[in-house]
Structures are given as C-alpha cells and as structure tokens.
N, C-alpha and C positions, 0 to 999 in steps of 0.2 A: 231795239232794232226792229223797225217792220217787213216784214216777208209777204207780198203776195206769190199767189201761184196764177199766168198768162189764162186766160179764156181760150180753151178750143176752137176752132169753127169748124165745125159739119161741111167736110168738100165733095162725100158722095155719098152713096147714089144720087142723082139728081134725075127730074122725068120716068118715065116709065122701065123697073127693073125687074130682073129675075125676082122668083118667089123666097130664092136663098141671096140678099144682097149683102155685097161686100161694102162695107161702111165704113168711112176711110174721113178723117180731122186732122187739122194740123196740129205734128207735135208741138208739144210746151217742155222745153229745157228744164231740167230738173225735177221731171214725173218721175213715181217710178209705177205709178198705176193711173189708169181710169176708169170711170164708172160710168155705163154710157144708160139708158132709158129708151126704151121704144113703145109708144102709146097707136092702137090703129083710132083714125080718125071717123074712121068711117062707122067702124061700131060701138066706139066709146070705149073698148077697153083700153086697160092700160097694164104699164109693163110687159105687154107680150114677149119684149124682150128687154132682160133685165141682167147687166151683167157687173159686178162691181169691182171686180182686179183684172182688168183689159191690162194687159203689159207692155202692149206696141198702139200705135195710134191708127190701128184697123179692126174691126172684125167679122169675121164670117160668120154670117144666121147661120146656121144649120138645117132650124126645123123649118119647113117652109110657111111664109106670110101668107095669109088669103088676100084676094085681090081687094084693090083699098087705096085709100090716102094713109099714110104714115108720118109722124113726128120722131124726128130723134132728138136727144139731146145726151151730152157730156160732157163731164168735168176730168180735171185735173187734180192729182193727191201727193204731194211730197212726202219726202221721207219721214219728215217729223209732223205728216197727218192733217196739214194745211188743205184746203181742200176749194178748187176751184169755183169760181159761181156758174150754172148751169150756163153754156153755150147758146 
C-alpha cells in the first residue's frame, strides 16, 4: 500500500512583517509534526530558524529576524515517519 503525506503551503507572513513573524501553512491531515526551515536571503544564511517537531501548522519566531528577504519552507511527518517533500 502506498502512503503519501499532502505538501504544505506557506500562507504567511506575506510582504513586509514584524521582526518576531507568525508563520502560518496549511494543515495536512494525518501530521502529527512539521519541520519547518528559515534561510535569510539577504545574507545567505541559513537555517536561522530551524524547527523540527512544529505540532500545529503555525509558528511563532521568538528571536527576532534582522531586516531582510526571508525563505521559508515546510514539510509534513506522519506517525509512521513518512515525511513530506519540502513546500
């Protein structure tokens, strides 16, 4: 039997946000985590924010972003470890 797990999409922040942004995808039925990626574009790092058991389909930065272009991305993970292709 084959199992995928649905692709997220990235639905915010969009345009210009706070420096602490809430980062919000649409759920995928039968997660029970995500793992989301944040790269700043501007300086070429990556991972600045790196989170890998997200357990609702939002998260709140905490530490704050320096001013910038940002990439997000995030997948999905099911219970038995299936794990979504990056958004």
């Amino acid at each position: 039997t084959d199992f995928s797990v649905g692709i997220p999409t990235v639905t915010g922040p969009v345009g210009n946000a706070s420096s602490t942004p809430n980062i919000a995808w649409t759920a995928i039925t039968g997660t029970t985590r995500y793992d989301l990626w944040v790269d700043n574009l501007t300086t070429g790092a990556s991972q600045v924010v790196r989170q890998q058991n997200v357990l609702t389909n939002a998260f709140a930065v905490t530490t704050p972003l320096g001013a910038g272009q940002y990439r997000v991305w995030v997948r999905a993970v099911d219970a038995s470890g299936t794990i979504s292709p990056w958004s």
